[in-house]
C-alpha positions in Angstrom: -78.5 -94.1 -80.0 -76.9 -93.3 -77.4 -75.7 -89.4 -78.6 -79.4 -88.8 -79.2 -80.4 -89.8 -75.8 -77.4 -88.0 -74.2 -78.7 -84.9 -76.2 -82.3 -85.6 -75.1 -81.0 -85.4 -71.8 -79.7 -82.1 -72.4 -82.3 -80.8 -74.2 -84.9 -81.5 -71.4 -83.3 -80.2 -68.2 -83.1 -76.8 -69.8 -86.2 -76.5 -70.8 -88.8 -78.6 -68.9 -88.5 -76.7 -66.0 -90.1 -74.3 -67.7 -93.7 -75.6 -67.6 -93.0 -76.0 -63.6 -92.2 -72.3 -62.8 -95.9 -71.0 -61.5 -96.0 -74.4 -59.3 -92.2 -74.4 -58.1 -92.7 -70.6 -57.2 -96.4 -71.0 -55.3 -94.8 -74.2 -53.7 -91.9 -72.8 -52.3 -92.7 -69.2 -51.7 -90.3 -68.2 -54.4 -89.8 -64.7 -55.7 -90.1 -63.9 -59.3 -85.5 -63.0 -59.2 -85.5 -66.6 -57.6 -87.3 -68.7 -60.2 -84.9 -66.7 -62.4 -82.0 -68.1 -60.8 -84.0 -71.8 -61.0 -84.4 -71.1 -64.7 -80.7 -69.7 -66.0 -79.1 -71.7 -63.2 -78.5 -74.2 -65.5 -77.8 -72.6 -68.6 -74.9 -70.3 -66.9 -72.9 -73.8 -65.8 -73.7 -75.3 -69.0 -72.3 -71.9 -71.1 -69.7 -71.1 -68.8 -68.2 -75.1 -68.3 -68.7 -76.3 -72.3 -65.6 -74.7 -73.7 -63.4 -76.3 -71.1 -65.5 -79.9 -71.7 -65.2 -79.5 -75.0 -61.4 -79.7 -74.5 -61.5 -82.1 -71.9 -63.9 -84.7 -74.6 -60.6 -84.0 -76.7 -58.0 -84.8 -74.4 -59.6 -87.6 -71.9 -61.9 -89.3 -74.9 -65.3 -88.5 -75.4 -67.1 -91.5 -74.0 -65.0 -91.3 -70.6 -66.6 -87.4 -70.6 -69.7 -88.1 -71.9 -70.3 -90.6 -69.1 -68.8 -88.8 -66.5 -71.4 -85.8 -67.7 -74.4 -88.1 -67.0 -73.6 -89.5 -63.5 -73.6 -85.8 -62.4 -77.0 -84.7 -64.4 -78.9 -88.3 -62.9 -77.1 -86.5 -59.3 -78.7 -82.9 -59.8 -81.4 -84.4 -60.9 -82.5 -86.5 -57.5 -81.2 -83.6 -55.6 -83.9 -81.3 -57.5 -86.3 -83.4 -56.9 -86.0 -83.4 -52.8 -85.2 -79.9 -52.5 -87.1 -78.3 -49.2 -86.2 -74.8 -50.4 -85.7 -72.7 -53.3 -81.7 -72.4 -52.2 -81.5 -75.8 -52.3 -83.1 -76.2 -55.7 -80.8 -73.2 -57.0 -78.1 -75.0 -56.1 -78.9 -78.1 -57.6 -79.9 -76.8 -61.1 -76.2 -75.5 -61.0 -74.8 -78.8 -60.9 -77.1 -80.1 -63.2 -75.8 -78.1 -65.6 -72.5 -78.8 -64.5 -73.3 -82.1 -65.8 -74.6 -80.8 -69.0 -72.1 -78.9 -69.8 -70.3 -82.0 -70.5 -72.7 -84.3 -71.9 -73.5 -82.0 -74.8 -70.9 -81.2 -77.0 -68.9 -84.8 -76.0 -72.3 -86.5 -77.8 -72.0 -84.3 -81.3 -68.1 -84.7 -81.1 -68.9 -88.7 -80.8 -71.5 -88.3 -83.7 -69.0 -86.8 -86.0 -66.1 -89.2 -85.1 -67.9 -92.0 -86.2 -69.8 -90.6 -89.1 -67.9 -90.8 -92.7 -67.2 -87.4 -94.1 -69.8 -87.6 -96.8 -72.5 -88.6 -94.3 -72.0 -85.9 -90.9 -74.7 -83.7 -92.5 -77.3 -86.2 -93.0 -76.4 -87.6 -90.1 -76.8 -84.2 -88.1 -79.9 -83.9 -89.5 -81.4 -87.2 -88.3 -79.9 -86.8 -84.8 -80.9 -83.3 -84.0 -84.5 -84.5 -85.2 -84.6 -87.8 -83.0 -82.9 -85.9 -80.2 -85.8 -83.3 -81.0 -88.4 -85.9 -79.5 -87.0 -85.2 -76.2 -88.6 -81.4 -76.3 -91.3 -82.2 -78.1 -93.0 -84.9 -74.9 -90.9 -83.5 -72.7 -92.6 -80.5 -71.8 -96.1 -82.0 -72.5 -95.3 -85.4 -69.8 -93.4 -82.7 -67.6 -96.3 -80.3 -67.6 -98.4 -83.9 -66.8 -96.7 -84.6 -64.3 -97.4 -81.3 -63.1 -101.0 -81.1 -63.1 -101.6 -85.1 -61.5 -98.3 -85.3 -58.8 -96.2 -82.3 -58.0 -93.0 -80.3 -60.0 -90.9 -82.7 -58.6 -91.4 -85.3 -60.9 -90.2 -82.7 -63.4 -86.8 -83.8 -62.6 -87.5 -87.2 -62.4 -88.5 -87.4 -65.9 -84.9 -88.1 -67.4 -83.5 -90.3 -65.0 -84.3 -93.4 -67.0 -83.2 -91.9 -70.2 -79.7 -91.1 -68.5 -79.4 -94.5 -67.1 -80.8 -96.4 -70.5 -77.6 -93.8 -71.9 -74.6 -95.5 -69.7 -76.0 -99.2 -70.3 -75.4 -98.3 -74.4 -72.6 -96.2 -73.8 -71.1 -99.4 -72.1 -70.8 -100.8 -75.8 -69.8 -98.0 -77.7 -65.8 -97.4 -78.4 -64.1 -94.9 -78.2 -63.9 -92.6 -81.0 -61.5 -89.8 -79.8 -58.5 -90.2 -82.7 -55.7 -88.5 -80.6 -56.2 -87.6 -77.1 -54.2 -85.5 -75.9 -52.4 -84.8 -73.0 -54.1 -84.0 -70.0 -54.3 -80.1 -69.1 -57.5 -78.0 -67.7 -57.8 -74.4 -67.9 -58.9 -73.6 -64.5 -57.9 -69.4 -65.1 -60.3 -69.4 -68.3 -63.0 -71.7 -67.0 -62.7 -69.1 -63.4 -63.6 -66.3 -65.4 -65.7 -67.8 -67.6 -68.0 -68.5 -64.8 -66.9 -65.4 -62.7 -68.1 -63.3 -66.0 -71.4 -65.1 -66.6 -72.7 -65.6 -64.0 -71.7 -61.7 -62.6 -73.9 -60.5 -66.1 -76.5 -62.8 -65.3 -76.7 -62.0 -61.6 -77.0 -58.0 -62.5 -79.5 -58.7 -65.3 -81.6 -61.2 -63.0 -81.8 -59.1 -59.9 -81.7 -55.7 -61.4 -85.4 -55.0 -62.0 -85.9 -56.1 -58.3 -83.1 -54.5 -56.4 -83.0 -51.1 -58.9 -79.9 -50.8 -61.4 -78.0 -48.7 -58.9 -78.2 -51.8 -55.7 -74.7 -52.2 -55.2 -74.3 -55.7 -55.1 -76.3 -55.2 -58.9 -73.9 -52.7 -59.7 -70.5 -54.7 -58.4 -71.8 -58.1 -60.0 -71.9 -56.7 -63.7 -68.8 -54.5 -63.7 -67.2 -57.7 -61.7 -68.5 -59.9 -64.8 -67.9 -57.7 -67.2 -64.1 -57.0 -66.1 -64.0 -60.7 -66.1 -65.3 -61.7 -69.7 -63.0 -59.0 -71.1 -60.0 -60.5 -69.2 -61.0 -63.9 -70.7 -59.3 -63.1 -73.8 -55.9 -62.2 -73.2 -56.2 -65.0 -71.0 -56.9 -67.6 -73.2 -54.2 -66.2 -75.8 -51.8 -66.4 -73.1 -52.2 -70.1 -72.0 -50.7 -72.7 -72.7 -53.2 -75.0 -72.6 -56.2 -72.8 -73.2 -60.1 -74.3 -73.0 -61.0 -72.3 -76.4 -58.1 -71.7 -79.1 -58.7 -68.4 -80.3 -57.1 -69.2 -83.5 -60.5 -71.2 -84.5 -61.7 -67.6 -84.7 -59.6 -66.7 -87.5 -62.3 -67.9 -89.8 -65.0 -65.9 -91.2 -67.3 -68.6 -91.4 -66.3 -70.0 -87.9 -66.8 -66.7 -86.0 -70.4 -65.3 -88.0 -71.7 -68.4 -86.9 -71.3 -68.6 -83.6 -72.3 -64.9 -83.3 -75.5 -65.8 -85.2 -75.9 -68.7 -82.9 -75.8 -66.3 -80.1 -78.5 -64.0 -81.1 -81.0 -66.8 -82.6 -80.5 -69.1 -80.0 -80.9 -66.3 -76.9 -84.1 -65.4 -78.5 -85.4 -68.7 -79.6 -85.0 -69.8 -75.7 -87.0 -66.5 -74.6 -89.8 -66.8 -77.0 -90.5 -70.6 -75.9 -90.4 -69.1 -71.8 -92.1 -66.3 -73.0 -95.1 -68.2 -75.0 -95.1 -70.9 -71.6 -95.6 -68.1 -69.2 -98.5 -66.4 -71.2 -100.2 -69.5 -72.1 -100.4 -70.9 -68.2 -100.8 -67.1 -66.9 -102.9 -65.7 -69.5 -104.3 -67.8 -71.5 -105.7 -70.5 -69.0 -104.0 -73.3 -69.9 -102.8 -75.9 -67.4 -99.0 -76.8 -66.7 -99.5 -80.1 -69.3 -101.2 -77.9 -72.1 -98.6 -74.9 -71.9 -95.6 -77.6 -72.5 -97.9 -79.5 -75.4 -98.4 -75.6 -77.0 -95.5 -76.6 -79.1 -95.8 -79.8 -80.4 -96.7 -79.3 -84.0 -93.3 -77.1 -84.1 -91.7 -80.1 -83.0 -93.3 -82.3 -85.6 -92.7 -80.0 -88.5 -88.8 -80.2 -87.3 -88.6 -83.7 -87.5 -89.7 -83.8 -90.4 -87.8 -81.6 -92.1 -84.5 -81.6 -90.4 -83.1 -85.1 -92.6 -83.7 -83.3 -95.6 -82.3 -80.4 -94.9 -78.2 -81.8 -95.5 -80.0 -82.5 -99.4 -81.6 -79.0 -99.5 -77.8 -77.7 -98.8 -76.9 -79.2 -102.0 -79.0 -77.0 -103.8 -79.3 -74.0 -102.0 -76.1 -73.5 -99.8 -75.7 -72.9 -96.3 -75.8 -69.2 -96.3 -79.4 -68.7 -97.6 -81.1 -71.3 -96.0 -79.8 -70.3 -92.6 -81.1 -66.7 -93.7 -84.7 -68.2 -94.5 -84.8 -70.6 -91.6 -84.3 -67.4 -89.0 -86.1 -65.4 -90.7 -89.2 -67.5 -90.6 -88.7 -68.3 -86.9 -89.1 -63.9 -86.8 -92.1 -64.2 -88.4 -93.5 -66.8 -86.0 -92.7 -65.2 -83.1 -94.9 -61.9 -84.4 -97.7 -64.2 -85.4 -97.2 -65.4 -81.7 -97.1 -62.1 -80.1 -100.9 -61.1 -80.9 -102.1 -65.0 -78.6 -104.3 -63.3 -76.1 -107.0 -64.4 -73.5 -110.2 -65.5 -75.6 -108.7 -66.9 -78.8 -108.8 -70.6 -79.7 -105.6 -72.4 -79.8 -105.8 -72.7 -83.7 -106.1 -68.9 -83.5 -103.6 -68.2 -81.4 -100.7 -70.8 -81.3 -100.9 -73.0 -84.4 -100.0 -70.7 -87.3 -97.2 -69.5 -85.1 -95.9 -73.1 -84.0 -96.1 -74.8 -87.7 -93.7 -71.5 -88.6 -91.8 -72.1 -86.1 -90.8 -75.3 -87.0 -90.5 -74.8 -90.7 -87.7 -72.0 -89.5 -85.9 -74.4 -87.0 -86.1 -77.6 -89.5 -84.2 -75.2 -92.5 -81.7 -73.8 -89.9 -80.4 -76.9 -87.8 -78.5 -78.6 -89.9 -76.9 -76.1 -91.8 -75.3 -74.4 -89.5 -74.1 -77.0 -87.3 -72.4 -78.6 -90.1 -71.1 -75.6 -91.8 -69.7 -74.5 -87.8 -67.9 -78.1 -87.0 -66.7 -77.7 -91.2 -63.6 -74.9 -90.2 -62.1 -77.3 -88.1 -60.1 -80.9 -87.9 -61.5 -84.2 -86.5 -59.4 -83.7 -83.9 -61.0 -80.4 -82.4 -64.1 -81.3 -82.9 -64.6 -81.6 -79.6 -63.9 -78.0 -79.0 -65.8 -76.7 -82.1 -68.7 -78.3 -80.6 -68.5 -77.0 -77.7 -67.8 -73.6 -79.0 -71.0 -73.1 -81.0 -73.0 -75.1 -78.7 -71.6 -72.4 -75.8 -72.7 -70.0 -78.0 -76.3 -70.8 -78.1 -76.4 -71.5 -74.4 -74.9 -67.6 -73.5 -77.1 -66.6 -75.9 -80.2 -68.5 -74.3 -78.7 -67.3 -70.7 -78.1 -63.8 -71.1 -81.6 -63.1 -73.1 -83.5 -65.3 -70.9 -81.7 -63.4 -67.7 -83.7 -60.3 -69.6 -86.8 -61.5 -69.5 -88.0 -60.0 -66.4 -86.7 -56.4 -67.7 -88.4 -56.7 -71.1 -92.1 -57.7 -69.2 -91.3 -55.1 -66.9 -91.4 -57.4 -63.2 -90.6 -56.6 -59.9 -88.5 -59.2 -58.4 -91.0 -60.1 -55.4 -94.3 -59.7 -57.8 -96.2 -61.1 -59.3 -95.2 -62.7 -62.9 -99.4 -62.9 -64.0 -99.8 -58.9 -64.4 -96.1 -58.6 -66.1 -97.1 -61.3 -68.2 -100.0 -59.3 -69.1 -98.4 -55.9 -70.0 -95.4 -57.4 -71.4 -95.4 -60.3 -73.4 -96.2 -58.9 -76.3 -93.5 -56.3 -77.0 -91.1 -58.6 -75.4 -92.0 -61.4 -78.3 -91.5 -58.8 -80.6 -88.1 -57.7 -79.2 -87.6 -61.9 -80.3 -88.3 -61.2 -83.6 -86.1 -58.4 -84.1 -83.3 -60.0 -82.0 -83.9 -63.2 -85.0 -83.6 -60.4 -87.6 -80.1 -59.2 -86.7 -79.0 -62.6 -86.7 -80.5 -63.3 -89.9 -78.5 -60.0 -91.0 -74.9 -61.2 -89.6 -75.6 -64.5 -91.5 -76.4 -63.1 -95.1 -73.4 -60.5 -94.8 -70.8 -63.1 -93.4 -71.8 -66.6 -93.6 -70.0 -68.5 -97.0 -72.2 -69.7 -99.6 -70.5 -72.5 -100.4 -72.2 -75.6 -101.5 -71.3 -77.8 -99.0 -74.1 -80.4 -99.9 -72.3 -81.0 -102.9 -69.4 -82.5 -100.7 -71.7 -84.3 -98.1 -74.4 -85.8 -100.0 -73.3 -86.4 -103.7 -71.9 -90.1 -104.5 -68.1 -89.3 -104.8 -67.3 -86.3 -103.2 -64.1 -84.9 -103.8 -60.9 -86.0 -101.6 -60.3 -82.3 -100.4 -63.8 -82.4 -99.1 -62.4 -82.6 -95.7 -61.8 -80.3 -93.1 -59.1 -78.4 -94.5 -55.6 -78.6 -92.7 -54.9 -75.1 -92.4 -57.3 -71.6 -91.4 -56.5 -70.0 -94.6 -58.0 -72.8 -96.9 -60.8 -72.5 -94.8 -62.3 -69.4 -95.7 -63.3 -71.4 -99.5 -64.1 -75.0 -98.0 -65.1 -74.1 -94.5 -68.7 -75.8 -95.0 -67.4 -79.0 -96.3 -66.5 -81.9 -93.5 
């Protein structure tokens, strides 16, 4: 209970705010490159701080992290809600991710510490489906709150799920095996954020200030420099927030790199689809974040049946199938225009949508947290949970270039010229990915190992890299 609502948590300050952007910006005089920075605030702190939390959850415990994590998010959170300008807000969605950044991958590593081998599958199943029912009310009582008090409340809305969180947390042990000595990788976790948030800076602000601005112009090479120095880096230290030798696994690596893609677009598409529906097609602030409900439903539905469906099938091809399907729902949801029903429009779209998500969840988390030991599971968490929030940051950061916005316009005639070949820059974005995990993803039948009666005794995470390239799924 309490990793699903930690998750829940998570899961709702990154994308609730979504529902509140035409209010937040009409309420505060925002430009269009400041609700940006409002949006991917969050997600840069959260991408750029979860490989060193990941380590931290390994080395402090993962309850003592996990905590910590939520008495800064229930912070950000009041601080959102009072802020008298859009600086202040800004400033306040970068703690609050901050915060995320180490509530997330400290829950999953809890999960899998106290789930027996044979069960982790199932079990990520269930909990990425009950930590699902966060986003599916979420933005629909966000969007509520909306309409009948103001976008504050919008960041109300977790408060008491945080603090119902540290009551349970207060009777769970810990789970961390070995903890290890205490070291932070303040060089790696610099440039992590120096690099990110440069790229995102340059990607925001360039369609307002021109490509050429300068301060653009300094703030991606700046990033850039700083994202390639992050390697040699990280080789180099003693200590380092991400072990690069978790990379030397096939399966490890094509996974991550198909989380990046698929998740980037995924977290577009459902900005994307929010923006047209308020701007476009009509639909108040509590509609727009109920669009996606069914998607939800179909989701938590299918995602504890996906660690069986592994069993038969195999990682590989149902991760292939589950992205490929969301592709296709984001072209069915490129053609919603002014004038359609919702049935015509959204549904088809959504119910895809969530078949896609409910065949992909499962498998790829637990095939990811597979290539490595209990005791980095911490860091394998947050590696492939980093990867979906850079993903989500950098593609969201490029939404206003692919709707073609001004920074100071307005987002209603953007919205209007280019939603639809930005959804379909989604779907092709989901195809690649679908493409890196049919050419590099193992097929091994992991299932077999997690959900079968007796599973074999070298079911486990193997011990070393080069036995994992064979069992890499199974753990």
């Amino acid at each position: 209970m309490a990793t699903v609502l930690a998750s829940m948590v998570g899961f709702l300050d990154a994308y609730v705010v979504i529902v509140a952007v035409p209010a937040i910006k009409a309420d505060l005089q925002a430009s269009t490159t400041s609700m940006q920075f409002v949006v991917t605030g969050y997600l840069l702190t959260v991408a750029a701080l979860l490989l060193l939390s990941g380590a931290l959850a390994d080395r402090f415990g993962r309850r003592r992290v996990l905590e910590a994590g939520l008495l800064v998010m229930l912070l950000a959170s009041v601080l959102c809600s009072f802020a008298p300008s859009i600086g202040w807000l800004i400033a306040a969605r970068i703690v609050q991710g901050a915060g995320g950044a180490l509530v997330v991958p400290s829950s999953l590593a809890m999960l899998n510490g106290t789930l027996r081998v044979g069960d982790r599958a199932r079990g990520i199943g269930i909990w990425a489906g009950l930590a699902t029912l966060g986003t599916t009310v979420g933005p629909y009582a966000g969007g509520w709150l909306v309409d009948a008090f103001s976008w504050r409340w919008v960041f109300v809305l977790n408060i008491p799920i945080i603090l119902i969180a540290l009551v349970v947390l207060r009777f769970v042990p810990e789970v961390t095996k070995r903890i290890r000595a205490a070291s932070a990788d303040i060089p790696g976790a610099a440039l992590a954020v120096i690099g990110l948030g440069g790229v995102t800076y340059a990607l925001t602000a360039g369609p307002a200030a021109g490509w050429l601005d300068p301060v653009v112009l300094i703030a991606g090479i700046v990033g850039i420099a700083a994202l390639v120095a992050l390697v040699p880096v990280e080789r180099r230290s003693p200590a380092p927030m991400v072990r690069l030798s978790l990379f030397s696994s096939r399966q490890f690596s094509a996974i991550n790199v198909t989380t990046v893609l698929f998740y980037g677009a995924l977290a577009a598409a459902n900005y994307l689809l929010v923006l047209q529906c308020e701007l476009q097609l009509g639909y108040t602030a509590a509609q727009a974040g109920a669009v996606l409900i069914p998607e939800s439903v179909v989701f938590l539905i299918l995602s504890p049946f996906a660690g069986t469906l592994i069993a038969w099938i195999g990682p590989r091809w149902l991760m292939v199938a589950g992205i490929v399907a969301v592709a296709i729902a984001f072209l069915l949801l490129s053609g919603a225009s002014p004038g359609q029903s919702y049935v015509q429009a959204i549904l088809p779209g959504a119910l895809v949508w969530g078949l896609g998500v409910g065949l992909l969840v499962t498998p790829l988390t637990s095939s990811v947290l597979a290539a490595v030991k209990d005791s980095d599971l911490g860091e394998a968490s947050a590696i492939n949970d980093g990867a979906s929030r850079v993903g989500a940051l950098l593609v969201t950061a490029l939404v206003p270039v692919l709707i073609g916005s001004a920074g100071g316009g307005d987002l209603a005639p953007a919205i209007e010229r280019g939603y639809q070949p930005a959804m379909i820059v989604m779907a092709g974005i989901s195809v690649a990915a679908a493409v890196v995990a049919a050419i590099f993803v193992s097929n091994a039948r992991v299932g077999t190992t997690h959900m079968m009666p007796a599973p074999r005794v070298n079911s486990c995470a193997p011990a070393t890299v080069d036995d994992r390239v064979s069992t890499e799924a199974a753990s």
